[in-house]
C-alpha positions in Angstrom: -5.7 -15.2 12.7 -6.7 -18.4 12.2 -7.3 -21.5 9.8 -7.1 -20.9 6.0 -7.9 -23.2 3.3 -5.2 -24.0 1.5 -6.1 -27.5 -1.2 -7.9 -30.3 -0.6 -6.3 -33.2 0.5 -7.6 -37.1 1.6 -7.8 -36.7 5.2 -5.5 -39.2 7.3 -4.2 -40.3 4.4 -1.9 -37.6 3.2 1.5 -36.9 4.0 3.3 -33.6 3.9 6.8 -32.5 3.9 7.6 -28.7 4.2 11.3 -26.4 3.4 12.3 -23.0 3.5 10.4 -22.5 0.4 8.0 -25.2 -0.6 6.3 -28.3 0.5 5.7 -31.8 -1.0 2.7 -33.8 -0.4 1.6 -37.1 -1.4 -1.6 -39.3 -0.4 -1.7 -42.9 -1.4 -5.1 -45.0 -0.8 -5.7 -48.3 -1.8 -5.0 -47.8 -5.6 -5.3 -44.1 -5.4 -2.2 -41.9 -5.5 -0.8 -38.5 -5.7 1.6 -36.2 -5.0 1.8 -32.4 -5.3 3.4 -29.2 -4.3 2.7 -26.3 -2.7 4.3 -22.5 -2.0 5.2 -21.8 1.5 3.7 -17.7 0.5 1.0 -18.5 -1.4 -2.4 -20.7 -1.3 -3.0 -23.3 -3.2 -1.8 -26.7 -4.5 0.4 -27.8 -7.8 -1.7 -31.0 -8.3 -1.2 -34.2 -10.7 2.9 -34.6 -10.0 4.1 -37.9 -11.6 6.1 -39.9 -9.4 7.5 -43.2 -10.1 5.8 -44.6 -7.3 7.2 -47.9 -6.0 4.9 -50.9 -6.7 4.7 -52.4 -2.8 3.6 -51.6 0.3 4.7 -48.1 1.4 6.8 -47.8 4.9 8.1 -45.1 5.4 9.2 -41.7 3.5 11.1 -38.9 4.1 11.9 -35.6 2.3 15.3 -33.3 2.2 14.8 -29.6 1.0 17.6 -27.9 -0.8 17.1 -24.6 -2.0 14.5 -25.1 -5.3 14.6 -29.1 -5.0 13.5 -31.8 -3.0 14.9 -35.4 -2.6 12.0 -37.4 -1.8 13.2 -41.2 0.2 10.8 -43.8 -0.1 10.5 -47.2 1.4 8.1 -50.1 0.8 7.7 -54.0 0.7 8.0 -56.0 -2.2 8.3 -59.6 -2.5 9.7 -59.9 1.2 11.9 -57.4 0.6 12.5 -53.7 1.4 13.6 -51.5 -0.7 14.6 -47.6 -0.9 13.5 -45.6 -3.4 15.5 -42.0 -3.8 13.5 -39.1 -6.5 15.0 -35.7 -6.9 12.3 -33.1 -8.0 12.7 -29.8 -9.3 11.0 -27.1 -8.5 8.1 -27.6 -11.2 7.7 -31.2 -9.9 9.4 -32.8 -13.0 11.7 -35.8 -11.5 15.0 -34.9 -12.5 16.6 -38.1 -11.5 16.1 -41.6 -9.1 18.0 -44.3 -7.8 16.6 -47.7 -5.6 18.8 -49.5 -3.1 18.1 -52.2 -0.9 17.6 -51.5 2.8 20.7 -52.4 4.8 22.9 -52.8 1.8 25.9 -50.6 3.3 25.0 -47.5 0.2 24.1 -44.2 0.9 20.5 -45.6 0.4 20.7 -48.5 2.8 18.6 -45.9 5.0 16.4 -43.7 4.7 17.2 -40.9 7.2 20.8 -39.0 7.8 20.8 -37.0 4.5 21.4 -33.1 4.5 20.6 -31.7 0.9 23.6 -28.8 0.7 24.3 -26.7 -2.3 22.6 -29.1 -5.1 24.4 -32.6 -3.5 23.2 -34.9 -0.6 25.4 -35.5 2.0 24.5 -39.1 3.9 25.3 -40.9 7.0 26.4 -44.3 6.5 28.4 -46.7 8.0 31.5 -46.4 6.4 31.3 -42.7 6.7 30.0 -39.6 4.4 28.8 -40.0 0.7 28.3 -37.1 -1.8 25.6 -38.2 -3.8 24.7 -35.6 -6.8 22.5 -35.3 -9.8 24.4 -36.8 -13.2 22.7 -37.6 -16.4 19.3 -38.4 -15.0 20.6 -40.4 -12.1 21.5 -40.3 -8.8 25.4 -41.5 -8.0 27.7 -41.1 -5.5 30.1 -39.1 -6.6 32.7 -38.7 -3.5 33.1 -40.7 -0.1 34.5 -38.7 3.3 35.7 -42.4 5.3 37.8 -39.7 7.5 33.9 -38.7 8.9 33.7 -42.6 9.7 34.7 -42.0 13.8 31.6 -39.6 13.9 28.6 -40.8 11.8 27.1 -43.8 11.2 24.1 -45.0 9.4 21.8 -44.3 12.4 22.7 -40.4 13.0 21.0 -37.6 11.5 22.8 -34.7 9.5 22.0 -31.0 9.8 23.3 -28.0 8.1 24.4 -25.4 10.6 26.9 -22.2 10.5 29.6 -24.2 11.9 29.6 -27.0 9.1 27.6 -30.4 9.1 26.2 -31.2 12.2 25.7 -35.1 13.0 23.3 -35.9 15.3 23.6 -38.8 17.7 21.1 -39.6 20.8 23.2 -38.0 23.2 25.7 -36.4 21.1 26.0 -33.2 18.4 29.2 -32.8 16.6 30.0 -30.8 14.2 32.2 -31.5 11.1 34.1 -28.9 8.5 35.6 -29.6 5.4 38.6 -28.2 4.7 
């Protein structure tokens, strides 16, 4: 036991995001970037993904697993703004669809955490409640909205997938919500 080399990476500037079955990974220097995938079983790296990588500042990101795909949330600085950035890859690392929202705007992209990927959709804490979001046509659109959920999430909570249903997590709090 011990440390195996699995790909070459830029050190401190790479960030990774692992699932049940695969991980993402992107590095982003100066005008350098990258982003590739790896097997959770096997070495090595799938290098040379295309992303449509937002032209600002980067701040933050964050990565939902679901099965064979990942939704990959972005967030970066343009022009005194912020803006989110959503990209659902497949498997292969082809982007099979995107959407951008500004931060704070009330949409299931206002932020970029509370999202649970579940059975090809992604569920998301906002505000006004739950909002299906799924894969149509090559983009990303919310297709349902749970306001009943409103009294228990918000857009500050996280979301978990458990046995019992959809579990939203608050600071102090865990409650757990079935659809009927």
């Amino acid at each position: 036991y011990g440390p195996e080399r699995w790909g070459d990476v830029l050190q401190g500037q790479t960030r990774l995001f692992v699932g049940p079955r695969f991980g993402l990974g992107f590095h982003r220097a100066a005008g350098l970037r990258g982003a590739f995938l790896f097997d959770v079983e096997r070495k090595g790296l799938r290098d040379g993904l295309s992303l449509p990588w937002p032209s600002g500042q980067l701040l933050d990101a964050e990565a939902v697993f679901d099965g064979d795909t990942v939704w990959l949330l972005l967030a970066e600085e343009a022009g005194g703004r912020t803006v989110h950035h959503a990209v659902l890859l497949g498997p292969d690392g082809a982007v099979r669809a995107s959407a951008r929202a500004d931060t704070g705007d009330g949409s299931w992209l206002g932020t970029l955490r509370g999202k649970c990927a579940v059975g090809g959709a992604l569920f998301c804490a906002t505000d006004a409640g739950l909002t299906r979001v799924e894969h149509r046509q090559g983009r990303l659109e919310a297709v349902r909205e749970f306001p009943d959920a409103e009294p228990f999430v918000d857009a500050g909570r996280g979301l978990l997938l458990s046995r019992e249903g959809l579990t939203v997590v608050g600071a102090q709090d865990l409650t757990v919500l079935r659809m009927n």
